[in-house]
C-alpha positions as CSV (number, residue, x, y, z in Angstrom):
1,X,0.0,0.0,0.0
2,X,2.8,2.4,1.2
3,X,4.6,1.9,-2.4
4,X,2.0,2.5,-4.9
5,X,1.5,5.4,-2.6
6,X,4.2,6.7,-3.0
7,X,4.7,6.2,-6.7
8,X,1.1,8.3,-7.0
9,X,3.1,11.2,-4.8
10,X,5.6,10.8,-7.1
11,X,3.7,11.3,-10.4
12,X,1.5,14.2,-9.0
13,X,4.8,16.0,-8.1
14,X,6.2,15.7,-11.4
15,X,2.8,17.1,-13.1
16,X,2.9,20.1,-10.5
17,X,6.9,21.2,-11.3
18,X,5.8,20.8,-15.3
19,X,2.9,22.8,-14.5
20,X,4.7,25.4,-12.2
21,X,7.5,25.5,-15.1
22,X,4.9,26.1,-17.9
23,X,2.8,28.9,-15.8
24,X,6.2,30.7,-15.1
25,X,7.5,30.7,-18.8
26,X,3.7,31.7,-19.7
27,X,4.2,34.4,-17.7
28,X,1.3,33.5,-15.5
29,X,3.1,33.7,-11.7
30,X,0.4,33.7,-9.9
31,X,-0.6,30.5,-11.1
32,X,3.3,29.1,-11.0
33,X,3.0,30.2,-7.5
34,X,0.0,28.1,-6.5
35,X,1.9,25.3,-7.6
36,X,4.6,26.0,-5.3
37,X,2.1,26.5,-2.7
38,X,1.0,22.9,-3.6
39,X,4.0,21.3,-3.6
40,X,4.3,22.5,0.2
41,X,1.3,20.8,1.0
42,X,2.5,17.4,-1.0
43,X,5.1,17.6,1.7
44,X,2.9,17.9,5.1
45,X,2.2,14.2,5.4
46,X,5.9,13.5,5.5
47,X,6.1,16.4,8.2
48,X,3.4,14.9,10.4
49,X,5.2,11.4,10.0
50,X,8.4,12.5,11.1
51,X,7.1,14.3,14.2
């Protein structure tokens, strides 16, 4: 369960850094920095784990 979890993580952060690349070379930063904001949030569960 744990692995195909985190091979779903995985692909969801590589579709977020394409889509954060894209919005920034479309000029569109507001949308590159949602993406950012996302990509914190990807990381909370890993927080919560470790504390």
């Amino acid at each position: 369960m744990t692995r195909k979890r985190t091979i779903i993580e995985r692909i969801l952060t590589v579709l977020v850094l394409l889509s954060i690349v894209r919005q920034f070379f479309l000029g569109s930063y507001h949308n590159a920095f949602l993406g950012i904001l996302t990509l914190l949030l990807f990381m909370v569960p890993h927080l919560i784990d470790r504390a």
